[in-house]
DRENMI-674343 format. One line per 2 residues: number of its first residue (from 1); their letters; for each residue x, z, y of C-alpha. Coordinates in Angstrom, 3 decimals, padded with zeros to 6 digits. Each point is the difference from the previous one (the first is absolute). Layout:
! residues N
NUM> a> X:Z:Y ~ ...
END
This chain:
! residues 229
1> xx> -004.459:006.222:008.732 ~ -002.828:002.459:000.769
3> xx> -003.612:-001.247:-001.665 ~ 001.367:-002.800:-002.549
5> xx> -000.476:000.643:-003.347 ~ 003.482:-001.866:-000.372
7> xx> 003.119:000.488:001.541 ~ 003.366:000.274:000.155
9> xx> 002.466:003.079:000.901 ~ 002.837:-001.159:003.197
11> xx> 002.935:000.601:-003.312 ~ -002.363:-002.355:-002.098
13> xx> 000.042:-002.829:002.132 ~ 003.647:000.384:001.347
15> xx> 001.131:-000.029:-003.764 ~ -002.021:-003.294:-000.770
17> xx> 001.518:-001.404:002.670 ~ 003.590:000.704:-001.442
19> xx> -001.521:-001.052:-003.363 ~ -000.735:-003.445:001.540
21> xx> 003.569:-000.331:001.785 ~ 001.862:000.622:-003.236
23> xx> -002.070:-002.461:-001.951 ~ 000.621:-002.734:002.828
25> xx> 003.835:000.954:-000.586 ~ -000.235:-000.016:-003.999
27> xx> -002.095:-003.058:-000.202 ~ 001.016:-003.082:003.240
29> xx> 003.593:-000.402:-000.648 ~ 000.502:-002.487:002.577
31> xx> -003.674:000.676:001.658 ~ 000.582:003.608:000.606
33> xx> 001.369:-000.024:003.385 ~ -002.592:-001.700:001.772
35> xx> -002.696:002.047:-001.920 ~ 001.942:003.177:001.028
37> xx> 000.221:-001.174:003.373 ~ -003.565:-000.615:000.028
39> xx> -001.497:003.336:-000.983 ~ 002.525:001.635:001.564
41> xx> -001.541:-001.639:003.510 ~ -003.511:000.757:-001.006
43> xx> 000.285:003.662:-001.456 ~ -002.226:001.752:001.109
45> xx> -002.495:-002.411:-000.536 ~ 000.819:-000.498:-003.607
47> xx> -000.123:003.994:-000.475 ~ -003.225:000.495:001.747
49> xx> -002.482:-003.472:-001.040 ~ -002.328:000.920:-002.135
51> xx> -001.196:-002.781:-002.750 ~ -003.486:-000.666:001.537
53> xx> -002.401:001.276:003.183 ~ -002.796:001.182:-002.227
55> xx> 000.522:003.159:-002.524 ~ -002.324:-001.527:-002.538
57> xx> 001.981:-003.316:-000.169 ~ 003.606:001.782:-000.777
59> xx> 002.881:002.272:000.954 ~ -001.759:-000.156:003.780
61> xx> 002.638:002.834:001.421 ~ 003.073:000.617:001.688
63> xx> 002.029:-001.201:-003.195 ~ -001.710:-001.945:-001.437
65> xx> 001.396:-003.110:000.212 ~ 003.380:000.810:-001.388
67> xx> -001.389:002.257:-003.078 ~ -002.022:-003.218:-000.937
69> xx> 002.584:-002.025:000.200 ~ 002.684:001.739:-002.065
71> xx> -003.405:000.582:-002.566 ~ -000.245:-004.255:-000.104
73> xx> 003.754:-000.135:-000.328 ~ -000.102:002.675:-003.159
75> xx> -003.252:-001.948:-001.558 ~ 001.109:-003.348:000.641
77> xx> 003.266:000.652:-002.680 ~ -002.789:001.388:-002.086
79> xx> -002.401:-003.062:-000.219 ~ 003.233:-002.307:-000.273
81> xx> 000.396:001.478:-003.175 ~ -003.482:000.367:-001.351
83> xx> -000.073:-003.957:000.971 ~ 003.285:-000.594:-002.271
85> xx> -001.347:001.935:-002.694 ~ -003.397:-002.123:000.043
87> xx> 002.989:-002.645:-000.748 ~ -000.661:-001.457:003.420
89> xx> 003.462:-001.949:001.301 ~ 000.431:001.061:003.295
91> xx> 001.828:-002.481:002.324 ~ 001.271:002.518:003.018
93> xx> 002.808:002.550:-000.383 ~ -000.001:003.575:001.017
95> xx> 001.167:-000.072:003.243 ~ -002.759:-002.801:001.179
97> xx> -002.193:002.957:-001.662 ~ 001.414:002.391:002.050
99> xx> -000.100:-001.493:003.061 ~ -003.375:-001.232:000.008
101> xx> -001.433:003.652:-000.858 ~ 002.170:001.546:002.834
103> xx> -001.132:-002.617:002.336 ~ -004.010:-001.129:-000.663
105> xx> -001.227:002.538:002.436 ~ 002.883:-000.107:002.571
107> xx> -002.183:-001.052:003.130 ~ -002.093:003.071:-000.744
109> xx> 002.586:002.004:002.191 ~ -000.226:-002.303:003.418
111> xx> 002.836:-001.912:001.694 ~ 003.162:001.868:001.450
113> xx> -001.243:000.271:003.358 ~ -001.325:003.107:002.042
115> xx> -003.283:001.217:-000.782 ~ 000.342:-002.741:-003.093
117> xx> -002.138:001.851:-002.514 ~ -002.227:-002.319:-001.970
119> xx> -002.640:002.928:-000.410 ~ -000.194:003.012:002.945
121> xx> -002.580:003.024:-000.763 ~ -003.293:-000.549:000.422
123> xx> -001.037:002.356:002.943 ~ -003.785:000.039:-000.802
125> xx> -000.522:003.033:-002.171 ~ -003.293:-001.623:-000.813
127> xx> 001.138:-002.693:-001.926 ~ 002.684:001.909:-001.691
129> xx> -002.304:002.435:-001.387 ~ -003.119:-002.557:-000.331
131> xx> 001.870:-002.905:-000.718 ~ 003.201:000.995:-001.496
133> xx> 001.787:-002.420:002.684 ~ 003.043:001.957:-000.015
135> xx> 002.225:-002.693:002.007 ~ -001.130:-002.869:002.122
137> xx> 002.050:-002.927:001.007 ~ 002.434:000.066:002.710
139> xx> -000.958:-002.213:003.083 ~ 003.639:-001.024:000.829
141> xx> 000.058:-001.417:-003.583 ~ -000.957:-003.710:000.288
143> xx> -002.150:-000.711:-002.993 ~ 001.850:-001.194:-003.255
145> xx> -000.448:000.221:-003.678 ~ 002.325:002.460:-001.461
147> xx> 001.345:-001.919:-002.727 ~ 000.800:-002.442:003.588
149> xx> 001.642:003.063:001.927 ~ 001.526:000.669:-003.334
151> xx> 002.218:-003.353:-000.628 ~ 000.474:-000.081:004.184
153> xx> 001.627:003.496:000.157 ~ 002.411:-001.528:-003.206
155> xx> 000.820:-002.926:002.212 ~ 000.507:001.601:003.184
157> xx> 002.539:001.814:-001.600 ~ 001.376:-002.966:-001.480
159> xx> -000.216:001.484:-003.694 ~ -000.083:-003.289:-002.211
161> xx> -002.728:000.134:-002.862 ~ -000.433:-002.180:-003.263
163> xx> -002.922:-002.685:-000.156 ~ -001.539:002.670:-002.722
165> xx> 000.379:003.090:002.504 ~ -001.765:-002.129:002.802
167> xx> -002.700:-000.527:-002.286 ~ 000.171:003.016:-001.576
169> xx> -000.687:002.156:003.751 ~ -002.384:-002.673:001.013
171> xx> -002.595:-000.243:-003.001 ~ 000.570:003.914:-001.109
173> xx> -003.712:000.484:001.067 ~ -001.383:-002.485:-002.736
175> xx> -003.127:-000.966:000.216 ~ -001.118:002.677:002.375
177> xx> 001.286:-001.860:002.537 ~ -002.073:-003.628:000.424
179> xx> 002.713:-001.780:001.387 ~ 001.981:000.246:-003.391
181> xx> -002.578:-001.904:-001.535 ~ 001.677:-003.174:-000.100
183> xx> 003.197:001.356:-001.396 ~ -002.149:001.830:-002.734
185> xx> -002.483:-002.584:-000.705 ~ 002.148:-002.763:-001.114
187> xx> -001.974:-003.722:-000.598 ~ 003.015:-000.806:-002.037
189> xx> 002.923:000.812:-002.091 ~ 002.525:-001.478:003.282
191> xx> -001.660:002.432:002.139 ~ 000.015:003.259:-001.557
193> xx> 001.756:002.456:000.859 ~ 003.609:-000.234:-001.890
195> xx> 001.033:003.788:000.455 ~ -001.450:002.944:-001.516
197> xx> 001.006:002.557:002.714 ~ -002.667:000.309:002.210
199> xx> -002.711:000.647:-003.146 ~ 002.999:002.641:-001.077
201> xx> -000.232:002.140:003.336 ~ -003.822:-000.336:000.590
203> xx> -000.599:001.579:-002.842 ~ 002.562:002.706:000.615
205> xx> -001.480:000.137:003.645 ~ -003.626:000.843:-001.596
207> xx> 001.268:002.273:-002.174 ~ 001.395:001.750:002.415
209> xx> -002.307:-000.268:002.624 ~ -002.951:001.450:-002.696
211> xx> 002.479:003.037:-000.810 ~ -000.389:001.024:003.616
213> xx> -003.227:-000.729:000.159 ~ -001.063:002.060:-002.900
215> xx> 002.271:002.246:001.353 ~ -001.773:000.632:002.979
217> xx> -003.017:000.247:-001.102 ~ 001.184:003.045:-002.438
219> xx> 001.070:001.634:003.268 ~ -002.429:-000.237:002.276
221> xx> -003.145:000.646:-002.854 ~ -001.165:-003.456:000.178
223> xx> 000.747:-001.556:-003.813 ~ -003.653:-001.345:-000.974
225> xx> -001.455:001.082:-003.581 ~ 000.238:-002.390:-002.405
227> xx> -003.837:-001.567:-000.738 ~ -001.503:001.194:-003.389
229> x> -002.549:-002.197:-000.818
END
């Protein structure tokens, strides 16, 4: 889109979107039609959400969502195996992986109703170009958590998910998000957490997330000089 650093070509984001489809096909055996049935209602939306509302957070354009979520999918597979070749045992299979990398940003897109957009442009060009508040948050949204929206979407579609996936969607954030605390900052050996997963796609999610960061700030001039002291 005219005056992002960023973005994405009509082709580029149509083809992610077919990307996404076939891995859905490839990878949910028995979960794939309701997943198909899901995007299929929502799109447009899907296609068009970008991955945050401000361009120095990440992947803030038309886009963005779906080329940061096919980047968490690719990374996640990557720091599963850098974890299994620290000799780490890890105690979730591949499609649990898969699912959970696809899905940790779902509510980012809205809810599959009109004008259901989670983010709409922000119409003040004063904050965009003083601010960098690319999208604001869509009034007919009520508020919720995306890692909420996230596992509601799942169940409003009826898709079943493991106890690890659950967890996996709901505690991807880590500790950037307070209310994981608890599951986190275990008092004892019965209460930590017993999975792996979510520590396996929050690290895939910052990866990712810093790529197109960094990546941004290469386009748009921004990337600060390293301090020589």
């Amino acid at each position: 889109m005219k005056g992002l650093a960023v973005s994405l070509s009509e082709t580029d984001m149509q083809n992610n979107f077919k990307i996404l489809m076939n891995h859905i096909e490839m990878m949910f055996d028995t979960r794939s039609e309701g997943l198909l049935k899901m995007y299929s209602d929502m799109e447009t939306q899907v296609i068009m959400a970008p991955a945050s509302s401000r361009e120095h957070f990440h992947n803030a354009f038309p886009g963005g969502y779906l080329d940061h979520i096919l980047r968490v999918l690719e990374f996640s597979f990557k720091v599963f195996e850098t974890w299994k070749a620290c000799g780490i045992e890890l105690d979730f299979t591949p499609e649990e992986l898969a699912f959970v990398a696809i899905h940790h940003d779902l509510g980012k897109i809205g809810l599959p109703i009109e004008n259901g957009d989670r983010y709409i442009w922000c119409q003040s060009d004063w904050h965009r170009k003083n601010q960098g508040k690319i999208y604001e948050p869509n009034p007919n949204i009520p508020f919720m958590h995306v890692q909420d929206m996230s596992l509601f979407l799942l169940q409003k579609y009826n898709i079943p998910m493991t106890f690890n996936e659950t967890l996996g969607i709901k505690l991807h954030d880590g500790l950037y998000e307070e209310a994981n605390d608890s599951y986190y900052l275990a008092r004892s050996l019965d209460s930590e957490l017993r999975t792996y997963l979510p520590m396996v796609v929050h690290q895939a999610d910052l990866l990712a997330s810093r790529f197109e960061k960094d990546r941004w700030l290469k386009a748009s001039g921004k990337t600060p000089k390293p301090y020589k002291g």
